[in-house]
C-alpha positions as CSV (number, residue, x, y, z in Angstrom):
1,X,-82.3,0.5,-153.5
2,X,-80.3,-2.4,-151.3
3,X,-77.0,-2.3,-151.1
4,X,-75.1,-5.6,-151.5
5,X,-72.2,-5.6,-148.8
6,X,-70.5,-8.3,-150.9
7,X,-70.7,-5.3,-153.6
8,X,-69.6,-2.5,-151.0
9,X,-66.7,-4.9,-149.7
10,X,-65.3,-5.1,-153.2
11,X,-66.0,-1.7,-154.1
12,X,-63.9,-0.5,-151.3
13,X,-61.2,-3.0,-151.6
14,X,-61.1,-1.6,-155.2
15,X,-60.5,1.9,-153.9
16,X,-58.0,0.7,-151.4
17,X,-55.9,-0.5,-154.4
18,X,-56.3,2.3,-156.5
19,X,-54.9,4.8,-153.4
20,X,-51.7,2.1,-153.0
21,X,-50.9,2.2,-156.9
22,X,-51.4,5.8,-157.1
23,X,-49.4,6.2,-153.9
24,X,-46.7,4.2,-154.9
25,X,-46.9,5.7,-158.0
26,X,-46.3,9.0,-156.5
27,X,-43.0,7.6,-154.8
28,X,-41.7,6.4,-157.9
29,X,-42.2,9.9,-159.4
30,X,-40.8,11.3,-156.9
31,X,-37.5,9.2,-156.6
32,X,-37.2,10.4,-160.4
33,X,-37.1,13.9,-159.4
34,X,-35.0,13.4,-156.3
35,X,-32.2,10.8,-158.6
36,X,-30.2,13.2,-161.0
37,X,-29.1,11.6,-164.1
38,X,-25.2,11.9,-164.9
39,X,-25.9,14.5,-167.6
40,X,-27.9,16.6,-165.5
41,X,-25.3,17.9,-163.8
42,X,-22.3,17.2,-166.6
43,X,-23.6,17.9,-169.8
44,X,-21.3,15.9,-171.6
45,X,-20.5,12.5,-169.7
46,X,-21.4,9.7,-171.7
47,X,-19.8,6.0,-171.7
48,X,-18.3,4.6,-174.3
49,X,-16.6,7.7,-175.6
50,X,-13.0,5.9,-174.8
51,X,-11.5,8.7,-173.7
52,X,-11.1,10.0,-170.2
53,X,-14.0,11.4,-167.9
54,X,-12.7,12.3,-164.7
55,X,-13.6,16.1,-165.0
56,X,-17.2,15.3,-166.1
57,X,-17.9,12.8,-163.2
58,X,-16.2,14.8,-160.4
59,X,-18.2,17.8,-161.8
60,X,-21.3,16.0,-161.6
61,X,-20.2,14.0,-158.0
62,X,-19.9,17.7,-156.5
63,X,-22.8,18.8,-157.6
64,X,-25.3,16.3,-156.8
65,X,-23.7,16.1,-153.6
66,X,-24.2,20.0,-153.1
67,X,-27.6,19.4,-153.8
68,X,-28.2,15.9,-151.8
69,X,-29.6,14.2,-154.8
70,X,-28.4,10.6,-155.9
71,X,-26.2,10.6,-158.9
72,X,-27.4,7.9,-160.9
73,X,-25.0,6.8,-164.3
74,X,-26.1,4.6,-167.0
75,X,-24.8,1.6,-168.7
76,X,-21.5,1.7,-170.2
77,X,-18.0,2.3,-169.2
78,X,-16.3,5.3,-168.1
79,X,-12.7,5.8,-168.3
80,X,-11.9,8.1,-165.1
81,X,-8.9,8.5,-162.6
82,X,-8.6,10.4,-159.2
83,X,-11.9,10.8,-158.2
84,X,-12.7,12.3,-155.1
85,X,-16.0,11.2,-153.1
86,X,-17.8,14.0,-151.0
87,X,-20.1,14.0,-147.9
88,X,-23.4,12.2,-148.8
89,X,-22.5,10.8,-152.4
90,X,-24.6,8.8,-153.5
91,X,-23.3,6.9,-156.8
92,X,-25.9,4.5,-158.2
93,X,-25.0,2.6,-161.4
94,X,-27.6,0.3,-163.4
95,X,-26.7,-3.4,-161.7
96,X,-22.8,-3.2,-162.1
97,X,-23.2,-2.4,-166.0
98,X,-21.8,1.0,-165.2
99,X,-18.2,-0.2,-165.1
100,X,-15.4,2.8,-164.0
101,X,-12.6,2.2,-165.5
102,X,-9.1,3.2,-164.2
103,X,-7.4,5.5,-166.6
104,X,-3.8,5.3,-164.4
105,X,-2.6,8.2,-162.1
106,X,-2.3,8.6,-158.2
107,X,-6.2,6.7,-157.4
108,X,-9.4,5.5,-158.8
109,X,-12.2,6.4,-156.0
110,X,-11.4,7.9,-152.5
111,X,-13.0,9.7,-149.7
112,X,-11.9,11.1,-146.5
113,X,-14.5,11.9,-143.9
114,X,-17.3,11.1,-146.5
115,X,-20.0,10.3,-144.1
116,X,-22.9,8.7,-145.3
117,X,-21.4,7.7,-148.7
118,X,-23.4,5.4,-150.5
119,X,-22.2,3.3,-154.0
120,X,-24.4,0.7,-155.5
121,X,-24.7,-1.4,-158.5
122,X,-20.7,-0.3,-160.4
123,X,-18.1,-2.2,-161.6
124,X,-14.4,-1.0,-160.6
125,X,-12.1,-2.1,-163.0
126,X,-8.2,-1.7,-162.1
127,X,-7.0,-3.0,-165.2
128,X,-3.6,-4.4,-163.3
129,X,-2.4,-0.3,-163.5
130,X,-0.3,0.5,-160.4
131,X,-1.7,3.5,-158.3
132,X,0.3,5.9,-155.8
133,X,-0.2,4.0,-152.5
134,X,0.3,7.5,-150.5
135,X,-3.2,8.1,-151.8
136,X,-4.5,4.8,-150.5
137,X,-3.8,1.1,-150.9
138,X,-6.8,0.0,-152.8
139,X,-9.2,0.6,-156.1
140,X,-11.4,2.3,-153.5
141,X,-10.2,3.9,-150.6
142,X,-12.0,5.4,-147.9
143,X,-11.3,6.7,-144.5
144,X,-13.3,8.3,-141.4
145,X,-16.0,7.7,-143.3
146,X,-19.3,7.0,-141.4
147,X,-22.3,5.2,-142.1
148,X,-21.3,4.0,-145.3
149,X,-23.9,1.7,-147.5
150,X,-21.3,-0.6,-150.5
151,X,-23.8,-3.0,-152.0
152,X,-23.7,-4.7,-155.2
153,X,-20.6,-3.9,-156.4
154,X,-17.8,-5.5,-158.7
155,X,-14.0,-4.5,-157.7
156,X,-11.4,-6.3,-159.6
157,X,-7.7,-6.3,-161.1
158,X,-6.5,-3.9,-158.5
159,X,-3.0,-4.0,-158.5
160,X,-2.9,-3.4,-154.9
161,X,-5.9,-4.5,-152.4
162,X,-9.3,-3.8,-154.0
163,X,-11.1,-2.4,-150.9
164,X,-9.2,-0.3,-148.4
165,X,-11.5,0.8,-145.1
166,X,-9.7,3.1,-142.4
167,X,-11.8,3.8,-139.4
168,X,-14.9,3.7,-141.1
169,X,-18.6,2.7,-140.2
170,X,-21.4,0.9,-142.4
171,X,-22.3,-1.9,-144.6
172,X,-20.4,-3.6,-146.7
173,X,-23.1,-6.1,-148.9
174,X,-23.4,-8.2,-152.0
175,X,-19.8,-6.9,-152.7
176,X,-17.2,-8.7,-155.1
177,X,-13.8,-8.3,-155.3
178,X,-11.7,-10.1,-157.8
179,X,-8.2,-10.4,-159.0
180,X,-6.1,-8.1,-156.3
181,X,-3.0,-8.4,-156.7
182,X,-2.9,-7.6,-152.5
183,X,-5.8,-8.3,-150.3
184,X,-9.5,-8.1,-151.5
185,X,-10.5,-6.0,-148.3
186,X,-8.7,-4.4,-145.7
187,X,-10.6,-3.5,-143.1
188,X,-8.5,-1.1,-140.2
189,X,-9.9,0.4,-137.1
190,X,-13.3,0.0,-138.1
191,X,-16.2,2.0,-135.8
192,X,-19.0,-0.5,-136.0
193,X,-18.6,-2.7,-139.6
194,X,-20.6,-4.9,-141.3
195,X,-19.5,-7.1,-143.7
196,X,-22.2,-9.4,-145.1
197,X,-22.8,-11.5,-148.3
198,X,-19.8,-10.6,-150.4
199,X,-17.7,-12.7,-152.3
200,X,-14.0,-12.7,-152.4
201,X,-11.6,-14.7,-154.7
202,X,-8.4,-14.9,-156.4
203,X,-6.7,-12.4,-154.4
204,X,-2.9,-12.8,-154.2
205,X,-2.6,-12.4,-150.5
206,X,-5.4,-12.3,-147.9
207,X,-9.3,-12.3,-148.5
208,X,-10.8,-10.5,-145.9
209,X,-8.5,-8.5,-143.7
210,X,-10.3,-6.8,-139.9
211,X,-7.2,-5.1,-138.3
212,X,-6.6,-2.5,-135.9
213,X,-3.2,-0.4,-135.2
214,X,-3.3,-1.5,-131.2
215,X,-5.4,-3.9,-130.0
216,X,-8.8,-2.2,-128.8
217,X,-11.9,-3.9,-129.3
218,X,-13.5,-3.5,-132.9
219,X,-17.1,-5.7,-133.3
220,X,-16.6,-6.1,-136.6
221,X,-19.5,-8.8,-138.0
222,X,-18.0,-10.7,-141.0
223,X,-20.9,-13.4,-141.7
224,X,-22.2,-14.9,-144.8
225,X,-19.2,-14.5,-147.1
226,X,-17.3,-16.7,-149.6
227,X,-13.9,-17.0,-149.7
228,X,-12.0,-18.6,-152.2
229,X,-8.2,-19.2,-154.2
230,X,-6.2,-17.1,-152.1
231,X,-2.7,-17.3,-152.5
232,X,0.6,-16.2,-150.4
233,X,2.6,-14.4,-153.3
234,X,4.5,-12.1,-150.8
235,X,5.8,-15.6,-148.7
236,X,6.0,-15.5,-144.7
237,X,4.6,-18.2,-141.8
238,X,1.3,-16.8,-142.1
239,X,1.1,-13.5,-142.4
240,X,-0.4,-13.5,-146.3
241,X,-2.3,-16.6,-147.9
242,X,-5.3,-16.2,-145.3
243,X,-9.2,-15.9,-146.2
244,X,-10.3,-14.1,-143.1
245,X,-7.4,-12.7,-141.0
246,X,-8.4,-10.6,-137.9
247,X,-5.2,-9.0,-135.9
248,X,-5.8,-7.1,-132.9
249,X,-9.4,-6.7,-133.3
250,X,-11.4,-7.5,-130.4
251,X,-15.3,-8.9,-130.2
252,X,-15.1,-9.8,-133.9
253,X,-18.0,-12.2,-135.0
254,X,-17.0,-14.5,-137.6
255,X,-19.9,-17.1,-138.6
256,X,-21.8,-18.9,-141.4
257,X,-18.5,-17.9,-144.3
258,X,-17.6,-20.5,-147.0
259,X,-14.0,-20.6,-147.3
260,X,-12.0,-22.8,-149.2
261,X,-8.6,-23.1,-151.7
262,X,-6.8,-20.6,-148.9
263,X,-2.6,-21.2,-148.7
264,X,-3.0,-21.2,-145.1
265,X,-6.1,-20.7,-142.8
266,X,-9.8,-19.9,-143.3
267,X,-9.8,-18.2,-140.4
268,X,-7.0,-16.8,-138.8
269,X,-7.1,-14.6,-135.4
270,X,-4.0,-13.1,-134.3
271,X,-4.0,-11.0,-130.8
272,X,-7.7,-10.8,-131.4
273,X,-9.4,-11.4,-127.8
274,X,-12.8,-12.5,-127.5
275,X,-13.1,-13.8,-131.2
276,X,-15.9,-15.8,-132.2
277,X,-15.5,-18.3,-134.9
278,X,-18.7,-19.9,-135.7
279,X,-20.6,-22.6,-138.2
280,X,-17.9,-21.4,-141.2
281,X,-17.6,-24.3,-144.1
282,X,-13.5,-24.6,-144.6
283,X,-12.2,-26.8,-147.0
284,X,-8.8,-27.5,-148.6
285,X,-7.0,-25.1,-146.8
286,X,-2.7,-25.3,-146.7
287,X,-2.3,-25.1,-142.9
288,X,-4.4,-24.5,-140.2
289,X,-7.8,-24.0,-140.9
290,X,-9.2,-21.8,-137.8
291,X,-6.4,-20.2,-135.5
292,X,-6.6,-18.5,-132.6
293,X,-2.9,-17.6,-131.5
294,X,-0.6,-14.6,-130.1
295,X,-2.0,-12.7,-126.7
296,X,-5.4,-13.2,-127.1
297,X,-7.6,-13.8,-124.2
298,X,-11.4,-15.5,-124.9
299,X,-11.9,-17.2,-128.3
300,X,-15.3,-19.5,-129.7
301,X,-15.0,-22.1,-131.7
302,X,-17.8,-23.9,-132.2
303,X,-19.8,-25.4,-135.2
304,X,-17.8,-25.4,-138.1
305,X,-16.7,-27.8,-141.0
306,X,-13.3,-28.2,-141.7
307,X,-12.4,-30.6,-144.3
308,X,-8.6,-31.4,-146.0
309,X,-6.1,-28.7,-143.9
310,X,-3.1,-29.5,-142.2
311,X,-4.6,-28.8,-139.0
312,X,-7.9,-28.7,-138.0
313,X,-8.3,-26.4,-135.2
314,X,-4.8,-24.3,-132.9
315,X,-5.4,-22.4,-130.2
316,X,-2.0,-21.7,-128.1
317,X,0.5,-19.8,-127.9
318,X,-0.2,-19.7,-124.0
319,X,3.9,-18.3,-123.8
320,X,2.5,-15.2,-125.5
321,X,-0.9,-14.8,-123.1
322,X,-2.8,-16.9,-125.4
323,X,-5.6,-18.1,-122.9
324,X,-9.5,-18.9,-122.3
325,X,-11.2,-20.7,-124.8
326,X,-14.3,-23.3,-126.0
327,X,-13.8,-25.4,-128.5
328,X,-17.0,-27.2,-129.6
329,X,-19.0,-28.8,-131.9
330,X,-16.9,-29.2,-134.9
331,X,-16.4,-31.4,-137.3
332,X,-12.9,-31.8,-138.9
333,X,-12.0,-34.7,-141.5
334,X,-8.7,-35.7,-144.0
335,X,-5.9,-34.0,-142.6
336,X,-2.8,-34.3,-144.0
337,X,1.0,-33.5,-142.8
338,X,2.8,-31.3,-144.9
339,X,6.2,-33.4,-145.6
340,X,7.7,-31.2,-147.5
341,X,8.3,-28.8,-144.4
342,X,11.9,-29.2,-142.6
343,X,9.6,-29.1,-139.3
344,X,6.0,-27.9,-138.4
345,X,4.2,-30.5,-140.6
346,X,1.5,-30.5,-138.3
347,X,-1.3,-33.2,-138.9
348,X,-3.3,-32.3,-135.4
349,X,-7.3,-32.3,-135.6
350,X,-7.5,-29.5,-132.4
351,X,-4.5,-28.0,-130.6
352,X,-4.5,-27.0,-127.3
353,X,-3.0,-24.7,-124.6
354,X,-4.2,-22.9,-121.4
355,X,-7.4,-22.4,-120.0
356,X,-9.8,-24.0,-122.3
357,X,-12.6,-26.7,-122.9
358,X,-12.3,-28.8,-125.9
359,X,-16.1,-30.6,-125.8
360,X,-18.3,-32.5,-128.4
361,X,-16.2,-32.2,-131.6
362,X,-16.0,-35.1,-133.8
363,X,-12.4,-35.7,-135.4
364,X,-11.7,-38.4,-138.0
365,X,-8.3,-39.3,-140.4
366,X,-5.6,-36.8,-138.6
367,X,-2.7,-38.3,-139.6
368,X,-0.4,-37.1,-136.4
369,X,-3.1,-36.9,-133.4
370,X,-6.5,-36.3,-132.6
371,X,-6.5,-33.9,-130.5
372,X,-3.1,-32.4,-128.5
373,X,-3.2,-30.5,-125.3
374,X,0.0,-28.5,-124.5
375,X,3.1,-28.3,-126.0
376,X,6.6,-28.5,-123.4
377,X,5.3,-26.9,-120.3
378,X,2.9,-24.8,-121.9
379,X,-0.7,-26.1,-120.7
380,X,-3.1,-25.5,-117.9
381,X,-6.4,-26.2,-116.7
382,X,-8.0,-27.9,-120.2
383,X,-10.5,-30.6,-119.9
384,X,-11.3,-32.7,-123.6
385,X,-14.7,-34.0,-122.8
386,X,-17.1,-36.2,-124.9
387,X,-15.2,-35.9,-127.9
388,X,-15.0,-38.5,-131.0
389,X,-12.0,-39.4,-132.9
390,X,-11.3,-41.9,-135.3
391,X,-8.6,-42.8,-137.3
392,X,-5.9,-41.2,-135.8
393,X,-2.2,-42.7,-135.2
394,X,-2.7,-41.4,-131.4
395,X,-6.0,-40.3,-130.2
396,X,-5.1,-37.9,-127.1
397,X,-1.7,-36.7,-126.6
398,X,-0.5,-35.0,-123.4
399,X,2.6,-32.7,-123.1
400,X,4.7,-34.5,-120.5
401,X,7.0,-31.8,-119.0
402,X,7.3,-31.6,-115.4
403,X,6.0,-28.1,-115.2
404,X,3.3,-28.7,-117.6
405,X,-0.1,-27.9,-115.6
406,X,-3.0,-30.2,-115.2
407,X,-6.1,-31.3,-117.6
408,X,-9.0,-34.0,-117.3
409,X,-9.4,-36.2,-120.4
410,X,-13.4,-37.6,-120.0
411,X,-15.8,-39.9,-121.6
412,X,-14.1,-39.9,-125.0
413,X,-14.3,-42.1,-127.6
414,X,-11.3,-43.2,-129.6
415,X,-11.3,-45.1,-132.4
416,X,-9.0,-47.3,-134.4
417,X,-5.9,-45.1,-132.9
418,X,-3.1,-47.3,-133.4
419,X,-0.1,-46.0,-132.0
420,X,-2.1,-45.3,-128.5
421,X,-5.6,-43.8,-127.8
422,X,-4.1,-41.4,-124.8
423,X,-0.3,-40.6,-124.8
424,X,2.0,-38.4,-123.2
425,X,3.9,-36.6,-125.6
426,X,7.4,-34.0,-125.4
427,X,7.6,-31.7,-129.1
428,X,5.9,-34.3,-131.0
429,X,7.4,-37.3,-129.4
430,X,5.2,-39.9,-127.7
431,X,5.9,-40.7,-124.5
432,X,5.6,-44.4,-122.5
433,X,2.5,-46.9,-122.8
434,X,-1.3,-45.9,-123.5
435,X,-2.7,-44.1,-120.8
436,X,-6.1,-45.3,-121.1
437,X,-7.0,-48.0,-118.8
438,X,-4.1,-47.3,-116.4
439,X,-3.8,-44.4,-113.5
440,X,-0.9,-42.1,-114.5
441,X,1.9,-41.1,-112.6
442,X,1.4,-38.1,-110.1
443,X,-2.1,-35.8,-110.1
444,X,-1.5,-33.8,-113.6
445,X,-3.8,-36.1,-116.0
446,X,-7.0,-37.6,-114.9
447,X,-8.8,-39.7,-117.4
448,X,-11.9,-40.5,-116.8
449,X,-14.8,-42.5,-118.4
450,X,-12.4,-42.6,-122.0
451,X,-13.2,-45.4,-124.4
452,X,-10.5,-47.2,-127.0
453,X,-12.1,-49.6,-129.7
């Protein structure tokens, strides 16, 4: 008898398929045995009861954790307080319909030194009930925690911040926090972070928050977020109303975030050397949109949309050791000026100081000046090269103190600037005619190749 190989070929791909499902079978079978179910190890703990479950769960936490098998709870909603998270937890709820709710006392959900902690798929309800901030600052608060997994997870009304990180490691994903009446996520000393794909909004004070207690490198990566409606309910010049604030935390990436409706930046950097800011979406923000500022040394900024802020773009501060920067490739539109402020209305589409590069950016409707380099005395060494502006009452301004240092203004193109398209300027005064076209007094300025139409 002849075999046909047409007849063997499918024969065999027929097995092949038959070994996978039965394989993956297996696993499936096997993740059932490994995953203990709530009432496995807390007879008992059901949802929906109305009545408090902290016992139950911590039982069951403890256990499964003793064993190294994932706790997994059903739908429904648990009222629990004070629960403490061990060493390999693994809390798995059915795609954030396993809502724990906060019955009031000192916390809802902390750790301390639970490494490899992972939660995924719960809802943490605050319910607006105040918590003992001794215990930690947030809904859920971990620390020395390493190589944490939070994925899909809902954290809202916290009455403090929702998610509270101190010197912790992992991977914050697909998380989102809503209605804190603090910060959504406060991130401090972190060891190697993460924080990718979450969604932040109505928070009272700060989105996302990457701090460190002294300034130390950090390398935080905070990329593909959205940011929205954060207010400043506790006041300040800055220090609250920010959607991604990072203070003293060096090498921090911060790229590809949509943040908008912030009281004051999208992105704000304070002390934070070697800060990257990259190809972020920032609309209608209350007052500078991207900031790097205060004793910093190296910042990017490069890429990103800024539309409707009061400022486009600051990086000084050079009389607090705020140096060394590029600025490129951005493109910032309808700025306003804040009138109602007694002085700092700003209106600036890129600010300037010491040691930098402002190249390729493309500026239009800044009510007060394109672009400003310096500020009194304080510039040095910045070249504004190839960049467009339009629609600006003065395209270029120049601080015009005598100690001020030296910059090269190149190949621009101005447009429709008509208060001047290059000016000196002293604290927001303009200073004598339009530079471009003539040869300034003294060696400090050197325009080059500029264009006014």
């Amino acid at each position: 008898m002849s075999l046909d190989r047409r007849l063997l070929l499918g024969a065999s791909l027929g097995l092949g398929a038959a070994a996978t499902g039965l394989h993956a079978a297996e696993s499936r079978a096997s993740s059932r045995r490994v995953a203990a179910n709530a009432a496995d190890f807390a007879p008992g703990l059901t949802p929906d009861l109305g009545n408090d479950q902290s016992e139950r769960l911590q039982s069951a936490i403890d256990r499964a954790a003793e064993n190294n098998r994932p706790l997994v709870l059903p739908p429904g909603k648990f009222i629990v307080s004070d629960i403490f998270l061990r060493p390999s937890t693994r809390l798995i709820g059915a795609a954030r319909t396993t809502v724990l709710m906060f019955g009031g006392g000192p916390a809802l959900l902390t750790a301390d030194g639970a490494n490899s902690l992972v939660l995924d798929g719960l809802t943490l309800d605050g319910g607006h009930k105040p918590f003992d901030g001794a215990r930690g600052d947030a809904l859920l608060a971990l620390s020395g925690c390493q190589g944490i997994r939070l994925t899909d997870l809902d954290i809202r009304n916290s009455a403090g911040t929702g998610l509270s990180l101190v010197a912790c490691s992992g991977r914050i994903e697909s998380v989102t926090i809503a209605e804190a009446h603090n910060a959504g996520m406060k991130c401090l000393d972190s060891t190697g972070l993460s924080v990718t794909g979450n969604t932040v909004t109505d928070c009272a004070n700060n989105g996302i928050l990457i701090w460190r207690t002294t300034p130390d490198e950090d390398g935080s990566l905070v990329i593909g977020n959205r940011v929205s409606r954060i207010r400043n309910a506790a006041g300040g010049t800055g220090e609250y109303g920010n959607g991604i604030n990072i203070f003293r935390a060096g090498s921090v990436l911060v790229a590809n975030n949509r943040i908008t409706d912030c009281a004051y930046s999208a992105v704000r950097g304070n002390a934070a050397s070697n800060i990257q800011i990259i190809a972020n979406s920032c609309e209608r923000l209350g007052e500078v949109a991207l900031y790097a500022e205060f004793g910093f040394e190296g910042a990017i900024i490069a890429n990103n949309l800024v539309d409707s802020a009061a400022t486009g773009i600051s990086v000084t501060n050079f009389a607090e050791g705020g140096r060394l920067a590029v600025i490129q490739g951005n493109l910032i539109r309808n700025l306003f000026r804040r009138e109602q402020e007694p002085e700092d209305k700003r209106g600036e589409g890129i600010g300037v100081e010491a040691d930098a590069v402002v190249i390729g950016n493309t500026i239009e409707n800044a009510p007060t000046v394109g672009i400003q380099i310096g500020w009194g005395r304080y510039l040095r060494d910045v070249t504004a090269t190839g960049n467009v502006i339009r629609h600006a009452p003065v395209g270029i301004s120049v601080a015009g103190a005598k100690a001020a240092g030296k910059c090269l203004i190149a190949n621009n193109l101005i447009s429709a600037a008509k208060h001047g398209a290059i000016r000196e300027m002293q604290f927001g005064e303009m200073l004598g005619p339009d530079l471009v076209g003539e040869i300034p007094a003294g060696e400090r300025i050197h325009l080059i190749g500029n264009i006014a139409v």
